[in-house]
C-alpha positions as CSV (number, residue, x, y, z in Angstrom):
1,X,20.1,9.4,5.4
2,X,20.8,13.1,6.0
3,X,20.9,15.6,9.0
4,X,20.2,18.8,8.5
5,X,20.1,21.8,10.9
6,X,16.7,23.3,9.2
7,X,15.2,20.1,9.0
8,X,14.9,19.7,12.3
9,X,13.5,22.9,12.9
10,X,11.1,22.9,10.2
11,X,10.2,19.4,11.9
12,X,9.5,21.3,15.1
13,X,7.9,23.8,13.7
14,X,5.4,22.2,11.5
15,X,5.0,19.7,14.7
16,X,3.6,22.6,16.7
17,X,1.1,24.4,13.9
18,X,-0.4,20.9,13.4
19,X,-0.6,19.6,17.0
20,X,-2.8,23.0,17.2
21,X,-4.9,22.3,14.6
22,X,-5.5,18.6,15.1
23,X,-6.2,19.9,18.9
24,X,-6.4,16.9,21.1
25,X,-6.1,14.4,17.6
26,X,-2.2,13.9,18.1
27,X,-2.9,10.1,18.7
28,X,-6.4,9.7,16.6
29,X,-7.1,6.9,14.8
30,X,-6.7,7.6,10.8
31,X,-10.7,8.5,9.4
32,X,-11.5,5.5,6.9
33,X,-11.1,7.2,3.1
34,X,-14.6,8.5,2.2
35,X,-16.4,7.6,-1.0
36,X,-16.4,9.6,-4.5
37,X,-17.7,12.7,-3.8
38,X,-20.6,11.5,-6.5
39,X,-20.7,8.0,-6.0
40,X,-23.8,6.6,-6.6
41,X,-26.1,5.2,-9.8
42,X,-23.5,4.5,-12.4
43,X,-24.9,5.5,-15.8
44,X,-22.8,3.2,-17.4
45,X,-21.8,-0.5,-16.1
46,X,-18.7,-1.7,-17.8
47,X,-19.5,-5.9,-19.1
48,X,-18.5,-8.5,-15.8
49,X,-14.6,-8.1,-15.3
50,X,-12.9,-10.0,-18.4
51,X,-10.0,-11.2,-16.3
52,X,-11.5,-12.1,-12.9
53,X,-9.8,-13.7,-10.1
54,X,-9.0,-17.2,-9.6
55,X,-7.6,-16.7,-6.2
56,X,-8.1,-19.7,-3.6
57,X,-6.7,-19.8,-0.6
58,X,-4.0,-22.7,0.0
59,X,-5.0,-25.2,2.8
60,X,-5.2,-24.3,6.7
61,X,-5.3,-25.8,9.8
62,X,-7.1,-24.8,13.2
63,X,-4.6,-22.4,15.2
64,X,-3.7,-20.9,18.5
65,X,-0.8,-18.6,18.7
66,X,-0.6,-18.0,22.9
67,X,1.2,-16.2,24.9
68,X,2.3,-13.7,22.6
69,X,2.6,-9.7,22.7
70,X,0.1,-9.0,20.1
71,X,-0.4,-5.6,18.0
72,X,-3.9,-6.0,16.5
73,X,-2.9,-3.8,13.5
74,X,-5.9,-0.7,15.1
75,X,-3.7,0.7,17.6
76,X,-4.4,-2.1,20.1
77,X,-2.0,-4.0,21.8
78,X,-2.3,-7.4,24.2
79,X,0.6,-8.5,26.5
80,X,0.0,-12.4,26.5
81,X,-2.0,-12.7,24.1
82,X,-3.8,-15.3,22.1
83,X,-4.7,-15.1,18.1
84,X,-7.3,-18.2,17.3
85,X,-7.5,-18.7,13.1
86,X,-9.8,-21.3,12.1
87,X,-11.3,-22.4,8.2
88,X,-9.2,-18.9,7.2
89,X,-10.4,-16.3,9.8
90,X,-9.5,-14.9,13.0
91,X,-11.9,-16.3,15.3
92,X,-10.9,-14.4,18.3
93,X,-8.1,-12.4,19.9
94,X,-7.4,-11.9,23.5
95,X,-5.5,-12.8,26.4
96,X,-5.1,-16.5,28.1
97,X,-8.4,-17.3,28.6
98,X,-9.2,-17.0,25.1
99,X,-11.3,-20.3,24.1
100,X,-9.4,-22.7,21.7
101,X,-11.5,-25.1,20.0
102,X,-10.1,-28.7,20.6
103,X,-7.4,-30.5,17.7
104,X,-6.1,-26.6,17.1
105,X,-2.5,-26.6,16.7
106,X,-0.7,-24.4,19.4
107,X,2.0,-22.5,19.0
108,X,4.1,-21.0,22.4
109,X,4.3,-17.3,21.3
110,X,5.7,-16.6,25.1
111,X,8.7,-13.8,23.8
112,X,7.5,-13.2,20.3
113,X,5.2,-10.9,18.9
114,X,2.2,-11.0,16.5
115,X,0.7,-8.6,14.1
116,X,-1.4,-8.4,11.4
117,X,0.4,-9.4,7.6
118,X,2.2,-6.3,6.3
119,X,0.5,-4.3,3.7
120,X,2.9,-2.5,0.9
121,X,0.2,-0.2,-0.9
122,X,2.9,0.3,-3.4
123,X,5.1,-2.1,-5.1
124,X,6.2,-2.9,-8.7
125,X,7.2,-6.6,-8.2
126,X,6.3,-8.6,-11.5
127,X,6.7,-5.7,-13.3
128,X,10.1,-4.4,-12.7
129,X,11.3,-8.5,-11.7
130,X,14.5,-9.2,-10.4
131,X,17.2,-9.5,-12.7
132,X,16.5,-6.4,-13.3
133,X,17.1,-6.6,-17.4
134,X,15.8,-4.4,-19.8
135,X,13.6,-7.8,-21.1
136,X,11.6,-7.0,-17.5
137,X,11.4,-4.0,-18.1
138,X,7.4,-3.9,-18.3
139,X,5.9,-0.9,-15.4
140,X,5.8,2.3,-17.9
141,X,4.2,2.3,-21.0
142,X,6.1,5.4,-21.6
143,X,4.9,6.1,-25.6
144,X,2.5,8.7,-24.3
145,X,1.4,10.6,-21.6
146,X,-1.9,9.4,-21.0
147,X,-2.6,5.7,-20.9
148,X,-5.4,4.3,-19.1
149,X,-6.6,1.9,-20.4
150,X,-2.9,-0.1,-19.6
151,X,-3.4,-2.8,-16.9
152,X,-0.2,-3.6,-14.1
153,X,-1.5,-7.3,-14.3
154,X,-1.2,-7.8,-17.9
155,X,2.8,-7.8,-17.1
156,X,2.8,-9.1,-13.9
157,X,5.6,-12.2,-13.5
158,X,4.2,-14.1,-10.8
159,X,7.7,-16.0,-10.5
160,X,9.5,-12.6,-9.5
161,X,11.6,-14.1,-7.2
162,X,10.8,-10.4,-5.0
163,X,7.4,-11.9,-4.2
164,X,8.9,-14.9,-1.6
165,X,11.4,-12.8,-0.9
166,X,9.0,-10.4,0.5
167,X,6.9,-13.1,2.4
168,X,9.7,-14.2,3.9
169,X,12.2,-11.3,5.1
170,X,8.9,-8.6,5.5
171,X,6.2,-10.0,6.2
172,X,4.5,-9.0,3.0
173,X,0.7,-10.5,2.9
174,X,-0.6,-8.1,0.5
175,X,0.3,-6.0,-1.6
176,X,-0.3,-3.5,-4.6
177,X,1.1,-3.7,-7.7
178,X,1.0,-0.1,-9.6
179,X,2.4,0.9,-13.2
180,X,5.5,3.2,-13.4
181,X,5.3,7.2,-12.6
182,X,6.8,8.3,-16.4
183,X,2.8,8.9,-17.4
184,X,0.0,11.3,-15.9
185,X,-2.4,8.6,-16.4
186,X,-0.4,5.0,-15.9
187,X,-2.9,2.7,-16.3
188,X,-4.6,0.7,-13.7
189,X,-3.0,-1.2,-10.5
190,X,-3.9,-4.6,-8.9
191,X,-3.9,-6.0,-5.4
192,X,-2.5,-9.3,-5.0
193,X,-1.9,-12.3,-2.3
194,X,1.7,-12.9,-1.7
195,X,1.2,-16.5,-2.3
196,X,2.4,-18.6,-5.0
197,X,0.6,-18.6,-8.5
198,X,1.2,-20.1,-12.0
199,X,-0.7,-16.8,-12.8
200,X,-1.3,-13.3,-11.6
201,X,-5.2,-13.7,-11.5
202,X,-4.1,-16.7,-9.3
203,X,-2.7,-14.3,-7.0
204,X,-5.3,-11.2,-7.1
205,X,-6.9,-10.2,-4.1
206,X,-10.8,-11.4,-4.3
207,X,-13.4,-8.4,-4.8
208,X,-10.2,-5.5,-3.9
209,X,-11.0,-2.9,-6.2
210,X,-8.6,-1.9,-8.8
211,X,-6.8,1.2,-8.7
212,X,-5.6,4.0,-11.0
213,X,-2.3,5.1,-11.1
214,X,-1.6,8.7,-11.6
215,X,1.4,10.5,-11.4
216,X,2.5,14.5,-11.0
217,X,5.6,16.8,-11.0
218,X,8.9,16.2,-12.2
219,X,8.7,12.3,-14.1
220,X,5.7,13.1,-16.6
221,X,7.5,16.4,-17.7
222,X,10.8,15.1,-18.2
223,X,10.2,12.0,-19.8
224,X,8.2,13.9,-22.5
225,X,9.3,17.1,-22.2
226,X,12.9,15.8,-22.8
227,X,11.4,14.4,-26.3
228,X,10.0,18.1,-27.1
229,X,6.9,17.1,-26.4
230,X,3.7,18.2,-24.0
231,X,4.1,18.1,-20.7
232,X,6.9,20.0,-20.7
233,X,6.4,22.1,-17.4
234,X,4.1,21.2,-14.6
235,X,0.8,23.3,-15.8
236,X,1.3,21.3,-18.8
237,X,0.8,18.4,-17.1
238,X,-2.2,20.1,-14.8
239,X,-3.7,21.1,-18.1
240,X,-3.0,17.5,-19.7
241,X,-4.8,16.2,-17.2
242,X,-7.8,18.6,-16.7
243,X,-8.3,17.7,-20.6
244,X,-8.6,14.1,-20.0
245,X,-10.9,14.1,-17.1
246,X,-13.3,16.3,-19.6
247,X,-12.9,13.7,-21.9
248,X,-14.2,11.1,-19.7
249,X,-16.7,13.4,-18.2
250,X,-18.5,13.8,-22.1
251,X,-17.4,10.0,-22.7
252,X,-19.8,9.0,-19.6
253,X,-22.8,11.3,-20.8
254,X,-22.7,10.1,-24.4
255,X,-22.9,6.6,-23.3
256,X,-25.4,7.6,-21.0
257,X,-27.6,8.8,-24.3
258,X,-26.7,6.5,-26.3
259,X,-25.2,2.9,-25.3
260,X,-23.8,2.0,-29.0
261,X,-21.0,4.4,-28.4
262,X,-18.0,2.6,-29.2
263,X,-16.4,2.0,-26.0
264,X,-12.8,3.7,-25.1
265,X,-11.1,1.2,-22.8
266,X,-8.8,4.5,-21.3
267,X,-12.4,6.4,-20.8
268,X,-13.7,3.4,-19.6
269,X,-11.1,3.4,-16.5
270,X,-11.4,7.2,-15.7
271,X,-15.6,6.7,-15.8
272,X,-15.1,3.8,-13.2
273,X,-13.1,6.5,-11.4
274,X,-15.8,9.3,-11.7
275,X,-18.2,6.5,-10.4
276,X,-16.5,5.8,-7.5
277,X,-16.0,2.5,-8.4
278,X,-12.1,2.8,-8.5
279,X,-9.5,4.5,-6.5
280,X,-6.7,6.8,-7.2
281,X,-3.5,6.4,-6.3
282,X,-1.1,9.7,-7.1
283,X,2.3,9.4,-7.3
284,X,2.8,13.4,-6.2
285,X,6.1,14.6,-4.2
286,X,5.8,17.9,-3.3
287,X,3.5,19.6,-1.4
288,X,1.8,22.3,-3.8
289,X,1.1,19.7,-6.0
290,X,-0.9,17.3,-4.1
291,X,-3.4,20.7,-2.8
292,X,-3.7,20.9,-7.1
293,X,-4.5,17.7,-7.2
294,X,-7.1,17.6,-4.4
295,X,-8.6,20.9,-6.2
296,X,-8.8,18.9,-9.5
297,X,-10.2,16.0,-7.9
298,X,-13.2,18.3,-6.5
299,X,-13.4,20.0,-10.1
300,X,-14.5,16.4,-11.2
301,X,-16.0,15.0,-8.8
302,X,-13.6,11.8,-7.7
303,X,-11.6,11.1,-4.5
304,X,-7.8,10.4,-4.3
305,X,-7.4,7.4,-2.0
306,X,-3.7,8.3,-1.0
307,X,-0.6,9.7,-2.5
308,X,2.7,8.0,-3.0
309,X,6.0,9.3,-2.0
310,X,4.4,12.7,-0.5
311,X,8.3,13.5,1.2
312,X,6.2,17.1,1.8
313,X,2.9,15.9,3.2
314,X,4.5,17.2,6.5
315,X,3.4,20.6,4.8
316,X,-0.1,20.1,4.4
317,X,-1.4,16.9,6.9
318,X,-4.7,19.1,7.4
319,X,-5.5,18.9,4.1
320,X,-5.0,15.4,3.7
321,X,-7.2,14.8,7.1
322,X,-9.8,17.0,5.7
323,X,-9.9,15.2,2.1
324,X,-9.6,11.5,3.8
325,X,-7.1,11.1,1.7
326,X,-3.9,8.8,2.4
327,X,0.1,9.6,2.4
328,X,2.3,6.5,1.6
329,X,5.5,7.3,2.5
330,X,9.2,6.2,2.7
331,X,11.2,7.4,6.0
332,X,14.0,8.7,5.0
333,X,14.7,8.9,1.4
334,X,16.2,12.3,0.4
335,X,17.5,14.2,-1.9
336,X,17.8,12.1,-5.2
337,X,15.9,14.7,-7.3
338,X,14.8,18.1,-6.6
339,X,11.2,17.7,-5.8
340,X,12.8,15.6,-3.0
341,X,14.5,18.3,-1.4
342,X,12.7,19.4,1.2
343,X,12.0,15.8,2.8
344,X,12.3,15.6,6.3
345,X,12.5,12.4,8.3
346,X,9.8,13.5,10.5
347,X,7.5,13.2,8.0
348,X,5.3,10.3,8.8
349,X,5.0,10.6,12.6
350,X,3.7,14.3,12.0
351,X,0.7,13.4,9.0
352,X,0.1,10.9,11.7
353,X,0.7,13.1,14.7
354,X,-2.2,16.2,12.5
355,X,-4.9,13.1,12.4
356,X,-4.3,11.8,9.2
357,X,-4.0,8.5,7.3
358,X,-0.1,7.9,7.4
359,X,1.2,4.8,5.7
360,X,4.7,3.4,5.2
361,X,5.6,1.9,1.4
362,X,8.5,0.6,-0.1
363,X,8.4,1.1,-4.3
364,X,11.6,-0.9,-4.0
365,X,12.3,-4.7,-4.2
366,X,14.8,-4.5,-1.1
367,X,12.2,-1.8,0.7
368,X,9.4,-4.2,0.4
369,X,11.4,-7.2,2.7
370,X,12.0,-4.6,5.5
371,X,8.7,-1.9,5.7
372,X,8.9,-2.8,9.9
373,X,12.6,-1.2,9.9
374,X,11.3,1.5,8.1
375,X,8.5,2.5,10.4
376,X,10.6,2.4,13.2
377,X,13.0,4.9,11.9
378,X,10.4,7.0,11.4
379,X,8.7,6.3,14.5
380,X,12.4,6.9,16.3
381,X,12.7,10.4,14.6
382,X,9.0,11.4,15.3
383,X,9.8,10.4,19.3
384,X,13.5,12.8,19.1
385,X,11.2,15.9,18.2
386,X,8.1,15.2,21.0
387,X,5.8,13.1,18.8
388,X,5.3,10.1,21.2
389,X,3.7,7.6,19.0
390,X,3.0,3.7,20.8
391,X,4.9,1.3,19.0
392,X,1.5,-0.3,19.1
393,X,0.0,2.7,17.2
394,X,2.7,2.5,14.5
395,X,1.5,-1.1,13.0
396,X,-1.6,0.6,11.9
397,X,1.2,2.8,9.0
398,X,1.7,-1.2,8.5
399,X,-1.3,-2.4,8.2
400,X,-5.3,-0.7,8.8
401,X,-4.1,2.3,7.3
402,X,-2.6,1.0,4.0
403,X,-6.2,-1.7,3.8
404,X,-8.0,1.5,4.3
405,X,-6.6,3.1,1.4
406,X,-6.7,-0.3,-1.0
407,X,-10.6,-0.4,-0.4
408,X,-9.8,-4.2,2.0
409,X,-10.5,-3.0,5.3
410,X,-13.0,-4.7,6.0
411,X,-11.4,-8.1,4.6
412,X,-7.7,-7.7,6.3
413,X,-5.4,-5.1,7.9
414,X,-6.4,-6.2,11.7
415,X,-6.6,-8.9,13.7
416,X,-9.9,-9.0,14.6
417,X,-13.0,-11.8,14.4
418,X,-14.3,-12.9,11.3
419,X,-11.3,-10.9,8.6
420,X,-8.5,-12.8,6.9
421,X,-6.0,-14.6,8.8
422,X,-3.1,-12.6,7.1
423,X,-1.0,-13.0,10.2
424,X,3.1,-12.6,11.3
425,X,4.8,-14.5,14.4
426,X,7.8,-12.3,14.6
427,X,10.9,-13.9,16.5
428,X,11.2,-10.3,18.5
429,X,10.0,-6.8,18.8
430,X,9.0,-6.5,15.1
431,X,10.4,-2.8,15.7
432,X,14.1,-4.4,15.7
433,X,16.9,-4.5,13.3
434,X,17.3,-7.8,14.3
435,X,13.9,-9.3,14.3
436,X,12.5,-11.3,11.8
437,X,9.4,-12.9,10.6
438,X,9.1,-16.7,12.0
439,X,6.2,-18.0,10.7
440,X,3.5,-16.4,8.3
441,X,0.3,-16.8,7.5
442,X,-2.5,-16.3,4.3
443,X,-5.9,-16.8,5.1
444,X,-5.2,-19.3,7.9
445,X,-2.6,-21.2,5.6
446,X,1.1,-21.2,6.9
447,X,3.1,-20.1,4.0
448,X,6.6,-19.4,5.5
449,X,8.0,-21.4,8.6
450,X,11.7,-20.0,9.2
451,X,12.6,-23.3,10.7
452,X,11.5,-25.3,7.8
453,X,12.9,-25.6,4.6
454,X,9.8,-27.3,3.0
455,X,7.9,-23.7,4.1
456,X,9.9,-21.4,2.2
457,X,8.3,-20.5,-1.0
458,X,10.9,-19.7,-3.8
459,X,10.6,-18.9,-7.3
460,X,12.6,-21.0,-9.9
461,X,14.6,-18.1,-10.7
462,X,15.7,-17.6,-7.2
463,X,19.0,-18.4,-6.1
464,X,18.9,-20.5,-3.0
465,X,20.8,-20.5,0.0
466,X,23.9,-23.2,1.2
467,X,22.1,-26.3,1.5
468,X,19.0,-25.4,0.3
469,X,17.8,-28.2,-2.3
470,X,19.9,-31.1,-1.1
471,X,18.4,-34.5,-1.7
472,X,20.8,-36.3,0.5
């Protein structure tokens, strides 16, 4: 989007000091986000989850994709490979001689390429639907800085028309669905199934831990400050937010004393936090800011799971290897507000190139249908300043790396025995302007076939295409 002459040097310059640091790391898998620095006995259990999930997966058949080039979503990569999905799992991955149980459909991958579903670890679909009217306007509930006890769920629109839309043009499996950035404390997030739903609980991700949304710099101060109201500068929202955490810190020990204190449902989400029981995801831009927010986070004992936007985690990748902590990251967006300033395009190839967790999100509805074109612009720009990253390598900003940070490794994110069958059949290099998904899988169910109309989900707000719906 832009080309500046200091951007590439800062680029090459920043390249260098963290090559050095990260010694011999300039290809290293991204470490796995550790646990709350105090995670352990929780002194206080919140009741079972009042709005639990009713997620079931949608019928599958035994399948064999062979012959394909496969990127197993770690850094792996299979020329002729096979992917076996049977009762909802990967059974195996491998090359032609991988065993395929008898009555499995297969499906001639020769000139294609699989991967693992794509993961967007930051999306406001539901919230924000398309049309985009003020009646959908539903993500912030900007009437005060600190709100969380507000849940993203509770205004999730599971017809959003974004969802299949996203299944369909990206490759979207999974994804997570965060409040709006106008409040330091925005209210918990929810990781959902891209699958159709009559209701968001229908959709959410089984046993994915919720997620709190937190935001820094410029939008907290504005939106209130601009009202004449605290935060008005960025300590104010520094100090905002050190209040609040105390808050929840002598919220937990009074319920630890005595369990007949009236609950809080806000204090009740930062305790979960504190616990280690929920994640934090930080909606932070600029550099400085995200090392204040890691020192805040060890004032109070919890772990940020990744930060959103981070244009200037170029600046401070050690940090973020050091703290386990995630940057999800656009390629190339520039410029639209001053905290945006000094983004570079190199961004994500050198947090990835210092050892740390790089990830690739959209926070847009048009982003979302196209986070593969997005990594490989970055991926291009990290190659034109030395940073030789395998296309193979560069799923895992797609796909391990985002699970990672959601707390679903273990369920999805790779291809590999025993997770989810969240699985793409791209008609091309999945790094091309041209490619696009061909078939698509959830849990081992085939929810988008490009060459047939009756597997194309679509909302009933959704416009359809020429010829779509005819009953002659």
């Amino acid at each position: 989007m832009f080309n500046k002459l200091n951007s590439t040097l800062i680029a090459l310059a920043t390249a260098v000091a963290l090559a050095a640091c990260a010694g011999d790391q300039g290809h290293a898998q991204s470490a796995a986000a550790a646990p709350a620095p105090n995670a352990g006995p929780a002194h206080y259990v919140p009741p079972d989850d009042p709005y639990p999930s009713t997620y079931h997966p949608y019928p599958s058949t035994p399948t064999a994709i062979t012959g394909a080039t496969v990127y197993d979503g770690e850094g792996g990569r299979i020329e002729n490979g096979t992917v076996v999905m049977v009762d909802g799992r990967i059974q195996a991955v491998g090359g032609p001689d991988t065993p395929i149980p008898d009555g499995a459909t297969r499906i001639d991958g020769h000139g294609l390429w699989v991967t693992p579903g794509v993961i967007d670890i930051h999306s406001h679909l539901g919230d924000y639907p398309s049309r985009q009217v003020e009646a959908h306007q539903d993500g912030n509930e900007a009437t005060g800085p600190i709100h969380p006890e507000v849940w993203a769920e509770h205004s999730v629109w599971p017809q959003d028309p974004g969802f299949s839309r996203a299944l369909a043009n990206g490759g979207i499996t999974t994804l997570q669905i965060l409040p709006g950035s106008a409040d330091l404390f925005g209210g918990r997030g929810v990781t959902l199934r891209n699958v159709p739903a009559r209701t968001v609980q229908g959709m959410r991700f089984p046993g994915a831990p919720r997620g709190l949304k937190m935001a820094c710099g410029e939008n907290p101060k504005r939106v209130y400050g601009s009202r004449g109201q605290s935060p008005q500068t960025r300590m104010g929202n520094v100090a905002m937010m050190r209040a609040t955490w105390q808050r929840a810190v002598e919220y937990r020990e009074r319920r630890a004393r005595d369990p007949n204190t009236p609950r809080d449902f806000g204090l009740d989400t930062l305790v979960e936090v504190l616990e280690g029981r929920m994640l934090v995801h930080n909606h932070c831009y600029r550099a400085d800011e995200m090392a204040i927010m890691l020192d805040m986070a060890r004032e109070f004992g919890f772990h940020i799971a990744s930060f959103h936007h981070a244009v200037e985690a170029y600046k401070i990748a050690d940090l973020l290897r050091e703290n386990h902590t995630c940057a999800a990251m656009w390629a190339d967006w520039w410029g639209f507000k001053m905290e945006a300033y000094d983004a570079i395009n190199e961004n994500l190839p050198m947090v990835h190139n210092a050892g740390a967790c790089a990830i690739v999100h959209s926070d847009d509805p048009n982003g979302i249908q196209r986070l593969n074109q997005e990594a490989a612009k970055a991926l291009a720009d990290g190659r034109r300043i030395g940073i030789n990253i395998p296309d193979e390598v560069a799923w895992r900003w797609l796909a391990i790396n985002p699970a990672t940070a959601l707390g679903i490794a273990d369920q999805t994110g790779s291809l590999r025995a025993g997770k989810r069958a969240d699985v793409v059949l791209w008609n091309g290099n999945p790094f091309s302007v041209y490619t696009r998904p061909q078939q698509v899988w959830i849990d081992g169910a085939m929810m988008y076939d490009m060459r047939d109309p009756r597997r194309r989900p679509v909302s009933d707000f959704e416009l359809g295409q020429p010829g779509e719906g005819d009953t002659k």
